[in-house]
Residue frames relative to the residue before (quaternion, step in Angstrom):
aa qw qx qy qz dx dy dz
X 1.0000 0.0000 0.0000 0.0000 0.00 0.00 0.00
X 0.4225 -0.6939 0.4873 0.3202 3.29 -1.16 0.57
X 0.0461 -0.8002 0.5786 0.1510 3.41 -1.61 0.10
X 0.1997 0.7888 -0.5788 -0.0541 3.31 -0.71 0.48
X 0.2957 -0.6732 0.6592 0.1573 3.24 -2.13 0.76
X 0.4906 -0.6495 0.5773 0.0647 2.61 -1.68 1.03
X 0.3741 0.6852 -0.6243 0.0276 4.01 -0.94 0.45
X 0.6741 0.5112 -0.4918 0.2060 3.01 -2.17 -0.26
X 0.4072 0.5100 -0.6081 0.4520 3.65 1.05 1.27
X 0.0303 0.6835 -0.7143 0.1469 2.91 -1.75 0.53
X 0.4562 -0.5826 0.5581 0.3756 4.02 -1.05 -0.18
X 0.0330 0.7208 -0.6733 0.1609 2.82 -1.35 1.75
X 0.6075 -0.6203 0.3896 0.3073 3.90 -1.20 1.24
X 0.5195 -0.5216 0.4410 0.5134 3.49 -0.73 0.17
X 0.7838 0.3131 -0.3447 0.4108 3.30 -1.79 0.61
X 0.6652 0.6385 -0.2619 0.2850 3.14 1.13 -0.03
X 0.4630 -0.6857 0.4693 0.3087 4.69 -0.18 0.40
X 0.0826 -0.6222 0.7743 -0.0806 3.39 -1.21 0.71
X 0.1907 0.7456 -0.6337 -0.0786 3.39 -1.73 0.11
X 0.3608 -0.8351 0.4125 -0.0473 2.87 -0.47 1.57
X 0.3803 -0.7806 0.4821 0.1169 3.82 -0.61 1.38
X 0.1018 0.6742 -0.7312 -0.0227 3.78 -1.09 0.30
X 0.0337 -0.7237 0.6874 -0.0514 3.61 -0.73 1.43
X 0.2238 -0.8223 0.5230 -0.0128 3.19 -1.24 1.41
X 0.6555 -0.6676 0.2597 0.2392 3.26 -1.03 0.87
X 0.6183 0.3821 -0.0299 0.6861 3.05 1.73 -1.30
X 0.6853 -0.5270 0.4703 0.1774 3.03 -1.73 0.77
X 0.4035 -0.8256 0.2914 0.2659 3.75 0.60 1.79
X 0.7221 0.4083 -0.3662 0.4217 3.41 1.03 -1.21
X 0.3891 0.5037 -0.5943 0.4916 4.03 0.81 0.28
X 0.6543 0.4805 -0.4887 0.3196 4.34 0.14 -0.35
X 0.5125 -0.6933 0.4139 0.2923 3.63 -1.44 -0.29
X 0.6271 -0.2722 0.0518 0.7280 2.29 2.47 -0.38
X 0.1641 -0.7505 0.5889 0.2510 2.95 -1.65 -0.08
X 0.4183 -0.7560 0.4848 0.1357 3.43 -1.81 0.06
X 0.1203 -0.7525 0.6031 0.2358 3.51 -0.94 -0.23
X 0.0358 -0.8520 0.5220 -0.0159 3.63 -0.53 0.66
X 0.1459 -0.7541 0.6339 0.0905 3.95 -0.78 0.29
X 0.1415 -0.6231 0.7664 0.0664 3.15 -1.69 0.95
X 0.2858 -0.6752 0.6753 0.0799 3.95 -0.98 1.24
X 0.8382 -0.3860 0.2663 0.2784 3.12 -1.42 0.28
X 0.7511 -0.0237 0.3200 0.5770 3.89 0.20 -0.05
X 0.5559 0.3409 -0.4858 0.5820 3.50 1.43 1.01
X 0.6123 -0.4622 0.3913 0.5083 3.59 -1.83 -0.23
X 0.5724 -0.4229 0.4929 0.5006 3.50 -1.23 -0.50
X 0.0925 -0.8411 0.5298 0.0576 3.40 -1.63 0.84
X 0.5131 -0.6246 0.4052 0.4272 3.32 -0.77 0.91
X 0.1289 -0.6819 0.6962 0.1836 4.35 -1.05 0.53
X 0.7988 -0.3957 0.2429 0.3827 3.58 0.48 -0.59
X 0.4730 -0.7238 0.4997 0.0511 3.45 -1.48 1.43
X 0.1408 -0.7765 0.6119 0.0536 3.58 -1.06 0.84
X 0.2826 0.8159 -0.5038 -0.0234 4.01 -0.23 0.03
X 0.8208 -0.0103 -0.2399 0.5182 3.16 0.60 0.94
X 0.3682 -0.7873 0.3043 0.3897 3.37 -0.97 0.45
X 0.5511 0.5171 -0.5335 0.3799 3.70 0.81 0.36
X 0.2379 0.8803 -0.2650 0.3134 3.50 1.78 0.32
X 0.0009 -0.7178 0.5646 0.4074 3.98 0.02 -0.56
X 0.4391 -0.5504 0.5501 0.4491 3.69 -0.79 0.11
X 0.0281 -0.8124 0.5643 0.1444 3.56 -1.72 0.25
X 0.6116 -0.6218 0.4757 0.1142 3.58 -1.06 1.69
X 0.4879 -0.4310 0.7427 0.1570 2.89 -1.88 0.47
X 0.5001 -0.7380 0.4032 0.2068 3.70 -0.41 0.71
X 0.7627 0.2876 -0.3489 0.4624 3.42 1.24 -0.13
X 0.5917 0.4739 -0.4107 0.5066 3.81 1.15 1.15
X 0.6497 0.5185 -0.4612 0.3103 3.26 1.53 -0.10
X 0.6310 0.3044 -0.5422 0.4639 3.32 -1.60 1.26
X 0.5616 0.5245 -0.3874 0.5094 3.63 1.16 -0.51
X 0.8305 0.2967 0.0497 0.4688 3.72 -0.02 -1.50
X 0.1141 0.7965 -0.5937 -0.0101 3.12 -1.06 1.03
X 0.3386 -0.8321 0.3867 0.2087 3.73 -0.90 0.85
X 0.1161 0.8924 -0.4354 -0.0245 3.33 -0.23 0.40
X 0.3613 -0.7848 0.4601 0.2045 4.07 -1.41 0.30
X 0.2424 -0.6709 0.6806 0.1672 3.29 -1.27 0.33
X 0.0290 -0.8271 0.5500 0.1121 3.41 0.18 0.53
X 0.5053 0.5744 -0.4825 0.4265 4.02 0.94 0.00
X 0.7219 0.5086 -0.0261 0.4686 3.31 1.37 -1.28
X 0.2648 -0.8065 0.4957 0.1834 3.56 1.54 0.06
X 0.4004 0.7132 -0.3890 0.4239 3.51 1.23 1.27
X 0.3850 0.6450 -0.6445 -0.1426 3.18 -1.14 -0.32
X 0.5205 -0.6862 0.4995 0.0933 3.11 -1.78 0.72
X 0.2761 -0.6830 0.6641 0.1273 3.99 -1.06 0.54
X 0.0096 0.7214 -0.6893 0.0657 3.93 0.09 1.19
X 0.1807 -0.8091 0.5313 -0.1743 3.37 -0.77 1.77
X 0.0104 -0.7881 0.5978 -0.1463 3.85 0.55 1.79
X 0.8826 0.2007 -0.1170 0.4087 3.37 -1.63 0.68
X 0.1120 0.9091 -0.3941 0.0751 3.43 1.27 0.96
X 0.1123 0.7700 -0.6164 -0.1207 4.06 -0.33 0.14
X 0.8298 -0.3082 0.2291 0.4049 3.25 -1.85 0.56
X 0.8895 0.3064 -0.2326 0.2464 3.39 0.58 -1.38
X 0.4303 0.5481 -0.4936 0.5204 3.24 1.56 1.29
X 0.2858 0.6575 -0.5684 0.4036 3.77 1.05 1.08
X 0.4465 0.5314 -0.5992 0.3990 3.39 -1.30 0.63
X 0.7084 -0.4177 0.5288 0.2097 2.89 -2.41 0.26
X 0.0622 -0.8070 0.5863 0.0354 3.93 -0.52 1.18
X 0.2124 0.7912 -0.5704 0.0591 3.45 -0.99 1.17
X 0.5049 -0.6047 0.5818 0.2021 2.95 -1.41 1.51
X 0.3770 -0.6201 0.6876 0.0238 3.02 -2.46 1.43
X 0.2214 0.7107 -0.6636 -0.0738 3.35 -1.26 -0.24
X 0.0104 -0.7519 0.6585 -0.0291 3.30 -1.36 0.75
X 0.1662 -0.6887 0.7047 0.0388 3.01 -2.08 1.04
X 0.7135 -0.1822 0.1073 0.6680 3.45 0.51 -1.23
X 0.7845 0.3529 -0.2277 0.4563 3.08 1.34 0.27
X 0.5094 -0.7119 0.3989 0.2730 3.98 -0.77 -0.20
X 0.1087 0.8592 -0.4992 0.0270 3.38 0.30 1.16
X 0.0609 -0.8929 0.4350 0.0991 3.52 -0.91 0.69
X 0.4538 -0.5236 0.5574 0.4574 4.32 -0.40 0.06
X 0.5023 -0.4682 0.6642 0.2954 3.18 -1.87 0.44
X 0.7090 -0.5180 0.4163 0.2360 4.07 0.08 0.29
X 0.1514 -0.6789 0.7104 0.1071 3.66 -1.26 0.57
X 0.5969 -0.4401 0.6399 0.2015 3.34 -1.48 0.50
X 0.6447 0.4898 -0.5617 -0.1699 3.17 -1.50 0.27
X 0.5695 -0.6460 0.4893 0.1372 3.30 -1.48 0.90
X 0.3169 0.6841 -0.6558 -0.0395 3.41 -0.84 0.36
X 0.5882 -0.4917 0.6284 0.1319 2.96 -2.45 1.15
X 0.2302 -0.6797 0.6451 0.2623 2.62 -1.87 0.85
């Protein structure tokens, strides 16, 4: 079974950068892909953006693109969510996907931002 963890949320002011870790158990380039996703407060979960390969561009949810950028370490069975120009209504709970034949997901980071 996969596993992955999620870190590097925390509470940041508007305008402000986070980047956020998802370390995987398994050897990413064996996935089909992976994801980042966000649940806000008392909303559904949403999809922020999708990486499956790395000659790949990642693609956004339209109201983080130019804001958020995904990226992999693939020595490091990582990839990362670098988060520029942050506003409140990117607050919520961020968890990383991955899939082969199956759905695997992190338990979620926190992050907060102030206005």
């Amino acid at each position: 079974q996969v596993h992955l963890v999620e870190s590097g949320g925390g509470l940041v002011q508007a305008g402000g950068s986070l980047t956020l870790s998802c370390v995987v158990s398994v050897n990413i380039t064996n996935l089909y892909g992976m994801a980042w996703h966000r649940r806000a407060p008392e909303k559904q979960r949403e999809l922020v953006g999708v990486i499956t390969s790395p000659t790949i561009t990642p693609d956004y949810v339209d109201s983080v693109k130019g804001r958020f950028s995904i990226s992999r370490d693939d020595k490091k069975n990582t990839i990362y969510l670098s988060m520029n120009n942050l506003k409140p209504e990117d607050t919520g709970i961020y968890y990383c996907e991955g899939w082969d034949e199956q759905k695997c997901w992190g338990q979620g980071t926190q992050v907060a931002v102030s206005s």
